[in-house]
C-alpha positions in Angstrom: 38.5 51.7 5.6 39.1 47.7 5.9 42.9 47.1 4.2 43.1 44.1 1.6 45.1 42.4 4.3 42.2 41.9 6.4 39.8 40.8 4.3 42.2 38.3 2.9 42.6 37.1 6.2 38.6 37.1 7.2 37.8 35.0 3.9 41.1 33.2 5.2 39.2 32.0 8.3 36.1 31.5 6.8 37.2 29.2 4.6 39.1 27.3 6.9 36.1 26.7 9.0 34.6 25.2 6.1 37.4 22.4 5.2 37.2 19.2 7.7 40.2 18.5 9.9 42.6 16.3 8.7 41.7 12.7 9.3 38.3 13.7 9.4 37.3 13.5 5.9 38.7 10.2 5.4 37.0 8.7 8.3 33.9 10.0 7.4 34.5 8.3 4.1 35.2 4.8 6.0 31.9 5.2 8.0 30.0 6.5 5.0 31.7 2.8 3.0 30.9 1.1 6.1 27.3 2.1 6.5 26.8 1.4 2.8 28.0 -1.8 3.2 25.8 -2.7 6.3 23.0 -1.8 4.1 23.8 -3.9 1.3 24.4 -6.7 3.4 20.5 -6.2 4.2 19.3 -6.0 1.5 20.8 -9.1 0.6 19.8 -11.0 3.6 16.2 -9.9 3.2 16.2 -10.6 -0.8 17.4 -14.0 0.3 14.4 -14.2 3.1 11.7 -13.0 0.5 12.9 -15.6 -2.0 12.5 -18.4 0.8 9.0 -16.7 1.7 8.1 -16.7 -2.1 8.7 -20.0 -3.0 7.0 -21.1 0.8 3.7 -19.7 -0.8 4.4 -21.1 -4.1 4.7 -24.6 -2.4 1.4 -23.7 -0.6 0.0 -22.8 -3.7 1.0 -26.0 -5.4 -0.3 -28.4 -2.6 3.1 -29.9 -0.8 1.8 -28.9 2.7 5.3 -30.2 4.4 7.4 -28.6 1.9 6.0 -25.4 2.5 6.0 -25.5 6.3 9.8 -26.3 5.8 9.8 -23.2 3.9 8.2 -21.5 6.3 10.0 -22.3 9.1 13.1 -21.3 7.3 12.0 -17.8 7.4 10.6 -17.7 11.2 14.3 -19.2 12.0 15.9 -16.4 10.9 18.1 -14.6 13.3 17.8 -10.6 13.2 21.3 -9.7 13.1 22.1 -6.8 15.7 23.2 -4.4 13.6 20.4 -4.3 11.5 18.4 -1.2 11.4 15.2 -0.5 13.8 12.9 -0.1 10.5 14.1 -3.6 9.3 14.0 -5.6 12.6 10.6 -4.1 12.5 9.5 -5.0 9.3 11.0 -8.6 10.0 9.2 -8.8 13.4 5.9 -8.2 11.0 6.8 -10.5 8.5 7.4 -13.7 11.0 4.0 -12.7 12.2 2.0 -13.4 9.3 4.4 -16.3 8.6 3.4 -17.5 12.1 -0.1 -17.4 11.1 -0.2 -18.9 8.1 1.6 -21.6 9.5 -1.2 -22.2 12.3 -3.3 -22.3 9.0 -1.4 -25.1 7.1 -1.6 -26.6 10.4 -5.1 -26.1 11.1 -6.5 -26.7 7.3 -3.7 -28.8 5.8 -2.8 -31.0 8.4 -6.0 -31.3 10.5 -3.5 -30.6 13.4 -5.4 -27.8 15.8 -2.5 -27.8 18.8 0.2 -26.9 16.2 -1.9 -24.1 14.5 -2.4 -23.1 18.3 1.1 -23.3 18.6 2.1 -21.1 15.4 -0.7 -18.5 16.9 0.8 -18.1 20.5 4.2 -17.5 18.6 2.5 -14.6 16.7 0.9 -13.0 19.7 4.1 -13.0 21.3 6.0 -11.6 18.5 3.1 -8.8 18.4 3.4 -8.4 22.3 7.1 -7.1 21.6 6.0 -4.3 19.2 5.1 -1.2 20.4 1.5 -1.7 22.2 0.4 2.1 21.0 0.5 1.3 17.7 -3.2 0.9 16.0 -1.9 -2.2 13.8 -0.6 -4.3 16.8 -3.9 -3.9 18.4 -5.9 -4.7 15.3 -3.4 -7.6 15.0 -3.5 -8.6 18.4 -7.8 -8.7 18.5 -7.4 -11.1 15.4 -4.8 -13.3 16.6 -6.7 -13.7 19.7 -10.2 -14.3 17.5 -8.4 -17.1 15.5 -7.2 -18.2 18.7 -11.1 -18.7 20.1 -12.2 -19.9 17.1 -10.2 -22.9 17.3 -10.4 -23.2 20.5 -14.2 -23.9 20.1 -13.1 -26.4 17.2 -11.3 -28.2 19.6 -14.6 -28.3 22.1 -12.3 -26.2 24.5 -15.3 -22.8 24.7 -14.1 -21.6 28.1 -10.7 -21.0 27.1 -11.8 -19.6 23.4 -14.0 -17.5 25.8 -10.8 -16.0 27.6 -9.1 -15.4 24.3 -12.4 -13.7 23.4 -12.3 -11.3 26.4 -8.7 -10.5 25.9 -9.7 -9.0 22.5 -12.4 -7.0 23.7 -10.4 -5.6 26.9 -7.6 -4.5 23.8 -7.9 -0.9 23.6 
């Protein structure tokens, strides 16, 4: 028969595996308060970036071509802190690729300026170079990018090299 003793003692032990060390629970707070900081301090930064973006393609919207590139450019000069998460630099490498391209279209439309929309384009390909290249969205985006590329290209009376940029988005697989 088990004494008393002994099963005071086993739930004694069991429960002492269960409680954290000391010091350990109060350092798991910090890094818990820590980590919830670094994620509000996202947040923030990419409210901030989104407001910049809206009111880029409110400016758009309204007309003031310069203003809006200004706006624009605001948002592809962003610096991706470090510490920010893989998901967001991610999601911010995506965003300053379709700011990229509608920069080469303010270019190419609203200024009448082909080399900078080339520019803007280039920019974007490169951004979607660094992206992982096994992923079905960087290929679809990198066959456009290279389209639009051509397409200007032939604007510009330049068909040889809108012909390479052409080949590069067929040989995407």
């Amino acid at each position: 028969m088990v004494s008393p003793r002994s099963v005071f003692l086993a739930l004694f032990v069991l429960v002492l595996g269960f409680l954290p060390a000391p010091g350990l629970a109060e350092g798991s707070d910090e890094a818990d308060r820590q980590a919830a900081e670094r994620e509000k301090s996202e947040q923030l930064a990419v409210s901030k970036l989104d407001a910049t973006l809206e009111r880029a393609y409110t400016l758009k919207e309204m007309g003031k071509v310069d203003d809006a590139i200004a706006a624009f450019r605001k948002v592809l000069d962003f610096q991706v802190p470090a510490d920010f998460s893989a998901d967001r630099k991610k999601d911010l490498t995506w965003q300053k690729i379709h700011v990229s391209w509608d920069l080469a279209e303010l270019y190419r439309e609203g200024k009448k300026d082909p080399a900078t929309a080339m520019s803007y384009l280039k920019d974007a390909l490169a951004l979607v170079d660094a992206l992982p290249a096994d992923d079905t969205e960087v290929k679809t985006k990198k066959v456009e990018i290279n389209k639009h590329l051509a397409s200007i290209l032939r604007e510009m009376g330049k068909p040889e090299e809108a012909l390479k940029h052409l080949q590069a988005a067929e040989e995407i697989e």
